[in-house]
FIFIPA-292440 format. One record per atom (N, C-alpha, C, CB): residue in one letter; x negated, y negated, z. Coordinates in pm, whole numbers, plus 50000, padded with zeros to 5 digits. Glycine has a CB too. Layout:
N
AXYZ
...
//
This chain:
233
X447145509595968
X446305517396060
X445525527895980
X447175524196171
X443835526695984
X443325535295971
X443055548896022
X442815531095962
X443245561695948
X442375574396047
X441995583495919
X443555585396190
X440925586596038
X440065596295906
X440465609395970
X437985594595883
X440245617195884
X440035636295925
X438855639895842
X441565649095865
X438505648895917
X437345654895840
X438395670995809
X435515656495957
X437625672695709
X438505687295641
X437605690395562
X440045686295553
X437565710695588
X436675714995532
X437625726995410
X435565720395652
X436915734395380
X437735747195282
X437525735795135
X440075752395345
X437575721695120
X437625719494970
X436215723094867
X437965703694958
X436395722494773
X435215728694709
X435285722894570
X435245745194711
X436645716794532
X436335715494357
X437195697994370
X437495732894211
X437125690694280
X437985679994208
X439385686794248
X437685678194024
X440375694994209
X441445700994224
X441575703094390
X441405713594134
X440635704594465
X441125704994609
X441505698594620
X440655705694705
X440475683394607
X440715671094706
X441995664194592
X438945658794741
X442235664694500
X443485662094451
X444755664294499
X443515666594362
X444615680594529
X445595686594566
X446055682894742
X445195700994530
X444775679994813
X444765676694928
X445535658994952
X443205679094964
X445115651194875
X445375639394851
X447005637194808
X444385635594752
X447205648294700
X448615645794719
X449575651394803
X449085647294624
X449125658994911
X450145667095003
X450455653395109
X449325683695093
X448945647295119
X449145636195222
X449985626695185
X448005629595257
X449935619595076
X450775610195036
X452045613195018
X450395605294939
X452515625994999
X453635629595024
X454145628495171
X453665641094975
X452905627295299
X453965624695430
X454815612695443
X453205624195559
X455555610395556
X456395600195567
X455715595995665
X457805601895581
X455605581795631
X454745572495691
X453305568595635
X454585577195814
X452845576095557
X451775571395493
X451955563195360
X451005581995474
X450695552595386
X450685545795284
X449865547595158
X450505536195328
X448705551495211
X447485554495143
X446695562995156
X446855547695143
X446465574595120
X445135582695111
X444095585995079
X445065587495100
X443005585195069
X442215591694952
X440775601595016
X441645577394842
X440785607394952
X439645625395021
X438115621994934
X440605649494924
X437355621695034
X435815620894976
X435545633994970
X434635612895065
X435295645694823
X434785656594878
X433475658594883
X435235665794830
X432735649594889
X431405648794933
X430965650195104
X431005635494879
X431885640295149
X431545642795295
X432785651495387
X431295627095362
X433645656295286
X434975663695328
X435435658695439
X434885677995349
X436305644495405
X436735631195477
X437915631695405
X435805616695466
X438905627895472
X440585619895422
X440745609995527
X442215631495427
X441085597195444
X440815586295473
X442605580895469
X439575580095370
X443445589495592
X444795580595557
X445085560695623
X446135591895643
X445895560695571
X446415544295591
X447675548095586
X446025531395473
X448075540395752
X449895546995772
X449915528995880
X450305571995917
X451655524695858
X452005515895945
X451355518396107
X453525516095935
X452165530696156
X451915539696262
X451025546396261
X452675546696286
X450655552996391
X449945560796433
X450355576096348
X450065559496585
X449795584296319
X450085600296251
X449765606496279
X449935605196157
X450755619196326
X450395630096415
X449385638596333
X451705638696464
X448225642696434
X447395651696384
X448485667996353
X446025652596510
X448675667296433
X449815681996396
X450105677496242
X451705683196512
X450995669796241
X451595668296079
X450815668295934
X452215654996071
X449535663996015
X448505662295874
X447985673995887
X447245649795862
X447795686295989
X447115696595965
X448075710095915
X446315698596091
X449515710495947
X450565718295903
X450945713895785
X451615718895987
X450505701895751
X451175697995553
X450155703895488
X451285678395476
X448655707895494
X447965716295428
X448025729295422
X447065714395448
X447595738995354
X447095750895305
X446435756495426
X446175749095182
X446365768795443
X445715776695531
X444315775695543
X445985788395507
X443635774795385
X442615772695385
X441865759095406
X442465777595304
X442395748595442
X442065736495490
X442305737495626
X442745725795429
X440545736595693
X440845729595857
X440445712595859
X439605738695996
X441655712596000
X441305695395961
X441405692496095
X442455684595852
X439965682296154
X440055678696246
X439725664896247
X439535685896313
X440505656796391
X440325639596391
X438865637596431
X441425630496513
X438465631896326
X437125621196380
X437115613096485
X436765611296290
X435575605296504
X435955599496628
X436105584696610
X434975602796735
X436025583396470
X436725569496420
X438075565796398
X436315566696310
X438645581296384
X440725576496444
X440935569296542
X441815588796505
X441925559896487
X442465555296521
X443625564896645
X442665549096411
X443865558296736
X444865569496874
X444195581296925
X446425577796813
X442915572996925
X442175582997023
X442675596197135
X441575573797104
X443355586397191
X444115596297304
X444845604397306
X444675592697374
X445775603897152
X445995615097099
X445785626097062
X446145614497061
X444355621296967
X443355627696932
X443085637997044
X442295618596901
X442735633497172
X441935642297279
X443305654097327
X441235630097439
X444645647897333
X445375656797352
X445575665397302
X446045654697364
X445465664297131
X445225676597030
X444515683697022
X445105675696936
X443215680297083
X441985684897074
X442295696597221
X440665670897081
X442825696197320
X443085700997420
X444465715297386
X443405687497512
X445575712197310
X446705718197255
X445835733097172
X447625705197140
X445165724897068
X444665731896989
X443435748697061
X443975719096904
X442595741697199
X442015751497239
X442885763897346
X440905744697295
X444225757397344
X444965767697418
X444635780497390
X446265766897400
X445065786897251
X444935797797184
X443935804697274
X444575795597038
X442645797897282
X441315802497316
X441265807697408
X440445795197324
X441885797697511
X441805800297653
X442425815997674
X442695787997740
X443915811197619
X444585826197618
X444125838997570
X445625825897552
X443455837397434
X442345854697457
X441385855797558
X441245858797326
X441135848197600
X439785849497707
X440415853397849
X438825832997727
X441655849797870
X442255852597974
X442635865897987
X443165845097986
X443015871497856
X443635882897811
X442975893797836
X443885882697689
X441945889197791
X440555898897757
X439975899797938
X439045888297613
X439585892597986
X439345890398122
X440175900298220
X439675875798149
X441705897598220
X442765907198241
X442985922298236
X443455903798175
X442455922598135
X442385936598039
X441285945598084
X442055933397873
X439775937698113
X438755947198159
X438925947298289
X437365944298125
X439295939398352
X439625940098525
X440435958098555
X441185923198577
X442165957498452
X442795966898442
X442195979598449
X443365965198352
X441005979198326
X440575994098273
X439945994898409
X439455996798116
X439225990498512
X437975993398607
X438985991298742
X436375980598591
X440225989798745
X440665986498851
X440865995398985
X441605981998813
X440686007898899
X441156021299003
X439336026299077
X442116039198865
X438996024898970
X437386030399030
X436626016898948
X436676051098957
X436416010499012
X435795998099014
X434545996598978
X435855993199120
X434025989698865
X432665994098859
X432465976598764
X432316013498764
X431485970298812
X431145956398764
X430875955198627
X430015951098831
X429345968098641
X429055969298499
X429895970798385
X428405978198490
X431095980898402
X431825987498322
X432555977098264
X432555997898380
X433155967698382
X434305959198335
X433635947098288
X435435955898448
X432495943398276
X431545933898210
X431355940298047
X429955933498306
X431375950998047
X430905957797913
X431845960497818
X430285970097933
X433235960497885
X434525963997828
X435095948697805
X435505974397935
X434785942997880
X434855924497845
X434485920897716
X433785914697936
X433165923997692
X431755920897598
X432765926297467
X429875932697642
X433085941897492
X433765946097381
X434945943297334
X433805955697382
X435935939997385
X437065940097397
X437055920297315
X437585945397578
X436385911697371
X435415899397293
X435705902497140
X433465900497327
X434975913797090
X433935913696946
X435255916996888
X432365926496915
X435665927496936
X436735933196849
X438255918896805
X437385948996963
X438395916396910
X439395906496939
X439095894896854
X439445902897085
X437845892296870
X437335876296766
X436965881096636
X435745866196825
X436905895596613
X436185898996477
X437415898696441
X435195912396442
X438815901596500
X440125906196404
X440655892696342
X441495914396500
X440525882896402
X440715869296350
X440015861896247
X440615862396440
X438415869496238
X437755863296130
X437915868395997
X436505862996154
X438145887296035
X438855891395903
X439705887195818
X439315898995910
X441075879895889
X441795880695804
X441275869795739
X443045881695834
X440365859595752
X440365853695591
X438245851695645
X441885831495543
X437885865995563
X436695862595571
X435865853295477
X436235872495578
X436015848095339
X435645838695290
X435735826295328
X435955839495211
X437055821595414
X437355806695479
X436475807695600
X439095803095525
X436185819795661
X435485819195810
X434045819295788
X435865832195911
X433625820695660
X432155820395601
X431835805595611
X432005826195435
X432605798595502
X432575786295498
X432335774595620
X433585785495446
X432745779995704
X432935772795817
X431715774795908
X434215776495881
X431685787495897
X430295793695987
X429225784995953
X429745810295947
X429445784695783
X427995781095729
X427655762095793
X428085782795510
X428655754195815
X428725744595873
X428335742895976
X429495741895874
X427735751096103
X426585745696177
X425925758596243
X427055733996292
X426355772096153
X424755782696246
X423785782196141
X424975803896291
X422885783196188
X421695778396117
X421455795196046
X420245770496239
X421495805096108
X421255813695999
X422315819095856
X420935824396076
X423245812195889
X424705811395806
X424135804395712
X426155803995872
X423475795095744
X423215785495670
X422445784295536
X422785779395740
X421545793095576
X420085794395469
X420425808795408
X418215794695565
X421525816895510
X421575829195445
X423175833895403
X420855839495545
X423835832995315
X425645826295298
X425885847095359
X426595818095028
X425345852395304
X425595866295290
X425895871795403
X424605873095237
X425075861295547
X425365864595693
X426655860995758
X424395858595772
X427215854895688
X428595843395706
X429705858195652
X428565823395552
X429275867595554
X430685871895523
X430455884895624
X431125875195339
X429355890695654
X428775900895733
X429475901895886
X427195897795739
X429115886995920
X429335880496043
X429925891996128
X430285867296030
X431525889196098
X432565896396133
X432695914496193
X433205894196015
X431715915596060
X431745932196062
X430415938796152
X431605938495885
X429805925996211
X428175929096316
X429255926996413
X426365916196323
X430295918896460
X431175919196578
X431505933896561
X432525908296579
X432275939496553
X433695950996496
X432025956896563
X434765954296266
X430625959396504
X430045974596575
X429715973396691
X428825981296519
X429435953796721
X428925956996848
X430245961196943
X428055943796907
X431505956396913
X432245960097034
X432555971397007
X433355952697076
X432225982096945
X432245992896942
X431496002197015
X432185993996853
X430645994197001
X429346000897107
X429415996097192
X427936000397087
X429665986597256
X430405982297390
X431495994197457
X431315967897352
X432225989197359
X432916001997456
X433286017097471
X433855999597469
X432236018997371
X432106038297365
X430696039797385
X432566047697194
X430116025497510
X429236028297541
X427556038197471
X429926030897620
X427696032897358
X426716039897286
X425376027897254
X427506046497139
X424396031297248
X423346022397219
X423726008697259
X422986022997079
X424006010597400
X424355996097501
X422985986097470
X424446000697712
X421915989297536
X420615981797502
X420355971597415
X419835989197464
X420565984197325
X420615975497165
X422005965197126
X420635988997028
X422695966597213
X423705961397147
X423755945497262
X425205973997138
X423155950997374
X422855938497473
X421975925597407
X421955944497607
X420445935697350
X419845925197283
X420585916397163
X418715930897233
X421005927297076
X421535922496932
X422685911596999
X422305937296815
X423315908397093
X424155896097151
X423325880397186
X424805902097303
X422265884697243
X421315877197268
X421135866997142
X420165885697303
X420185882497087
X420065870996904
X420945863096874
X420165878496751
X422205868896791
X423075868696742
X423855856696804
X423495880496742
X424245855196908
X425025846496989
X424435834697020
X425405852197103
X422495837397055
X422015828297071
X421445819896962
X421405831297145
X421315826196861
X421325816396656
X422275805596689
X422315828096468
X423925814496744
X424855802296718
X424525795596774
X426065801596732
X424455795196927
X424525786397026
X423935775597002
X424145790697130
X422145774296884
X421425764096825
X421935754296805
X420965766196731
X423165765296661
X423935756096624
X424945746396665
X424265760096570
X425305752196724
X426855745396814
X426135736296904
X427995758396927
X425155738796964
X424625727097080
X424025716296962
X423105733897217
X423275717796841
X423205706396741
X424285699996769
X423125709496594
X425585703596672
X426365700896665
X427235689696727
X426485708596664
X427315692396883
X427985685997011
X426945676597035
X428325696297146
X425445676097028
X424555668197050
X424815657596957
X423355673797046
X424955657996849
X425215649896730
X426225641096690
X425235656396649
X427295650896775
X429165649996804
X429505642096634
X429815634696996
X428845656196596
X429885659296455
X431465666796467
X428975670696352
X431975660296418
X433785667196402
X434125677996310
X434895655796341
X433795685996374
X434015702496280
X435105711296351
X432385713996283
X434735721896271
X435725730696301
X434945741296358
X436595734696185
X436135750496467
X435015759496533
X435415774296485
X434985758296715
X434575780096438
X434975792496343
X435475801996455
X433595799796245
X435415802796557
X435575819796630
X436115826596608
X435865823296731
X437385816796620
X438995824896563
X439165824796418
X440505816496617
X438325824896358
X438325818596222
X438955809796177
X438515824696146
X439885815096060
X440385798795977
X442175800696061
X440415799595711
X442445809196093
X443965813296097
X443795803396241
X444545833796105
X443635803196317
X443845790596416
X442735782696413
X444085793896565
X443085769096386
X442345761496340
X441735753896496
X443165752796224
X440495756896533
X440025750196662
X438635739396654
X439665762896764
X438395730696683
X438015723896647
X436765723596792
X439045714496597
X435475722596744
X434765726496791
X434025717196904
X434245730996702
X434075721697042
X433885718597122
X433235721597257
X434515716597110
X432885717597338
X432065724997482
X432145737797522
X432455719697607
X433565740897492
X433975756897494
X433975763597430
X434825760697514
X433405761997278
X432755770197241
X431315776797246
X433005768097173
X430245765197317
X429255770897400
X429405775597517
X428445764097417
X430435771997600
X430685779697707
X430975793097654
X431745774297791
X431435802097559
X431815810697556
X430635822597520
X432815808197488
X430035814597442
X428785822297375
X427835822497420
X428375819697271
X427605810697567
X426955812397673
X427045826497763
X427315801797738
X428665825197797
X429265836097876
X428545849497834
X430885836897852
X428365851197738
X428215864297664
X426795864297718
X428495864997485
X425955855197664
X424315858397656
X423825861097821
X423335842797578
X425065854597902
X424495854998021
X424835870698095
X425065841798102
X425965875398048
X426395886898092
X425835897098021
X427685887598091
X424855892597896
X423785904197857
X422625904797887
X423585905997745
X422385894797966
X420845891497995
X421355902198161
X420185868298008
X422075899898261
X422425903898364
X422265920298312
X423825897298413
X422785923998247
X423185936498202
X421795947398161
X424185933098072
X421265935698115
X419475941998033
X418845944698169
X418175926897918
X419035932298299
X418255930398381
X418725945098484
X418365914398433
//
């Protein structure tokens, strides 16, 4: 049985070596071998192989998601579903959280703005901890990441002011538009992306939970542009 993964973070001969032999070390595989050209691993197993197992036998800095040429598709989609839990759960959190702050004296705007912030800060703390792996990844489908690497390590630290200014309410305006831009660059990208239904990885959370990029991640960055456009209006 064939299945491919696509996996990103490699960069030298010594990755995909190193990557190649973690795999062949699983049980049940027969054969591996890593293109780092198209950052592909190409296992051969009797059985079917859990995506969990091939993505916990790597390095932190390797994300790895199933193509849509794996083999156990349906697996595939269940992982693909497991994996966006995480997501759901900050968004719920965060959702929760601005309701709380506005709950006594109620105010739409407020708890929309404390949302917005409570967002930046929350997704910027995840990209920190490994901002070079969350560069990398970025640079894989926003188009200004792309042409410009320097915006990829920045990224993080334009979150951290806007939700700052979100929620100490300072230069709201500006910080409404700068979401617009900013959110709406990605969105280019990510709707390429899903249009194309390339198998990547979805940076938000950065590299530390590995999510693999999907409808909900334009839903999210939608969410935003729409609750700043409301907000401007």
């Amino acid at each position: 049985m064939k299945s491919i993964f696509k996996i990103s973070g490699m960069t030298c001969n010594g990755c995909k070596l190193s990557v190649e032999d973690k795999l062949r070390s699983l049980d049940g595989v027969d054969k591996a071998h890593v293109d780092l050209t198209k950052g592909e691993a190409i296992v051969h197993s009797n059985n079917p192989i859990s995506f969990s197992l091939i993505s916990e036998s790597l390095p932190p800095k390797y994300k790895v998601i199933r193509t849509a040429n794996s083999q156990n598709n349906g697996t595939a989609k269940v992982s693909k579903i497991i994996q966006l839990k995480p997501l759901f759960i900050i968004l719920v959190y965060i959702s929760i959280a601005s309701l709380l702050l506005n709950f006594k004296n109620w105010n739409s705007t407020n708890a929309m703005l404390d949302f917005m912030g409570l967002f930046y800060i929350i997704f910027s703390f995840f990209k920190i901890l490994d901002v070079k792996g969350f560069s990398a990844s970025f640079r894989m489908y926003d188009p200004l990441a792309k042409k410009l690497p320097l915006y990829g390590i920045i990224y993080p630290f334009i979150e951290i002011l806007l939700g700052i200014m979100f929620l100490t309410r300072i230069k709201v305006k500006l910080a409404l538009i700068l979401t617009i831009i900013v959110l709406g660059i990605t969105s280019i990208g990510v709707t390429h992306t899903l249009l194309n239904k390339k198998s990547i990885s979805c940076a938000c959370l950065g590299t530390t939970l590995k999510l693999p990029m999907t409808e909900a991640t334009f839903i999210e960055n939608a969410l935003m542009i729409i609750m700043a456009f409301i907000l401007l209006i």
